[in-house]
C-alpha positions, 0 to 999 in steps of 0.5 A: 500500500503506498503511504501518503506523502506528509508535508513537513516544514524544517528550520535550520536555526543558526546562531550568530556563531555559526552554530546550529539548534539540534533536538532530540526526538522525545520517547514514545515518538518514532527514532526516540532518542535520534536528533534532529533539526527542529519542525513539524507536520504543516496543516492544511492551508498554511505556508511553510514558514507559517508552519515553522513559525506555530511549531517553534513556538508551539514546541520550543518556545522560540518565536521565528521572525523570518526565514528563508526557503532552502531545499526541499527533499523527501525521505521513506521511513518504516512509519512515513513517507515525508516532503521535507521543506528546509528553511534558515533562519538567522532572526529568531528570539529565546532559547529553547524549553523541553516541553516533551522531555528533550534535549537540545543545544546548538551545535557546528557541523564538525561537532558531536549530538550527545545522540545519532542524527536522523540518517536525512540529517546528516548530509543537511548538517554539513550543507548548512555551513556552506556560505552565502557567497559562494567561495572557491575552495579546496575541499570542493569540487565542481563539475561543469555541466558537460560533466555532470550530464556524462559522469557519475561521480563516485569518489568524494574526496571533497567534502562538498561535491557540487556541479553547475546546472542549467535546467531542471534536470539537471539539477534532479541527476546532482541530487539523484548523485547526493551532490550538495548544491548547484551553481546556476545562471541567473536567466536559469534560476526559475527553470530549476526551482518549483515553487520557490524551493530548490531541491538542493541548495542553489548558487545563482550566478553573476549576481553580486554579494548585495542582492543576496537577501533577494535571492534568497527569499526567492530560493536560493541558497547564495549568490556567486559575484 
């Protein structure tokens, strides 16, 4: 029987340190125990940040000012089949309270849970330290999109594999590969993204560092100048 798809809005909250908010899954629900980014069910008509925004303070006690769209990607558990919306979000208020038992703390990608992250979180944890403007590094690699239509990259030395894209299929084979974003031309930005959500984090390139907050409310995850 095929499980009905659920809609799930997910924040990535992060400090003015760097430092990502983390929690345990509270006992009596599935993977008890398991860490995770913070979020919930969406109900019927609402937006995703509304989503957010009614779980973080619902749950946590935080109160969410804006956030911003990231990804989306879904994931088959024994007990759901899950849509995960991602957003970040630097402008949040309060500290986190357990209300259900949980645990919690803010925590960089190169940094231990005191418990086992969710096995769909572990890739996201490393992406969320991926700046804003795009930086030329030397623990990435970029194909360019002649390779990324011939090639399957099975060595990842690096530790951000990226690819250059130009529509939407080609962005569908760089998640299908679990590379970890995309560089795309500007005039190309609406052609890889639905609804405002990228399937992996976007680079939109030639645009310079200053519109960055335009860009990102449309669904990119940075800018490449």
């Amino acid at each position: 029987m095929t499980q009905p798809v659920v809609d799930v809005a997910v924040g990535v909250l992060i400090r003015e340190d760097g430092r990502m908010l983390l929690g345990s899954r509270p006992q009596g629900k599935p993977y008890a125990g398991y860490w995770e980014f913070p979020g919930g069910k969406m109900e019927p008509g609402e937006t995703v940040h509304d989503a957010l925004k009614r779980e973080l303070d619902e749950e946590l006690g935080i109160t969410l000012r804006r956030s911003v769209p990231w990804f989306v990607t879904e994931h088959r558990y024994e007990h759901a089949h899950v849509r995960l919306h991602f957003r970040r979000s630097k402008d949040f208020t309060g500290e986190p309270v357990a209300k259900e038992g949980q645990e919690f703390g803010y925590f960089s990608a190169s940094e231990r849970t005191p418990g086992l992250l969710l096995p769909v979180d572990l890739a996201i944890v490393a992406r969320a330290e991926l700046p804003d403007v795009f930086e030329e590094r030397a623990d990435q690699t970029v194909l360019s999109t002649a390779a990324l239509r011939a090639t399957v990259v099975r060595d990842r030395d690096a530790r951000y594999v990226g690819a250059r894209a130009e529509t939407f299929d080609d962005v569908m084979k760089a998640r299908a590969m679990d590379f970890d974003f995309v560089i795309v031309p500007k005039a190309a930005f609406e052609e890889c993204v639905r609804g405002g959500e990228a399937l992996l984090p976007v680079y939109v390139e030639g645009v310079p560092a200053a519109e960055l907050d335009r860009w990102q409310e449309a669904g990119a995850h940075g800018v490449k100048p």
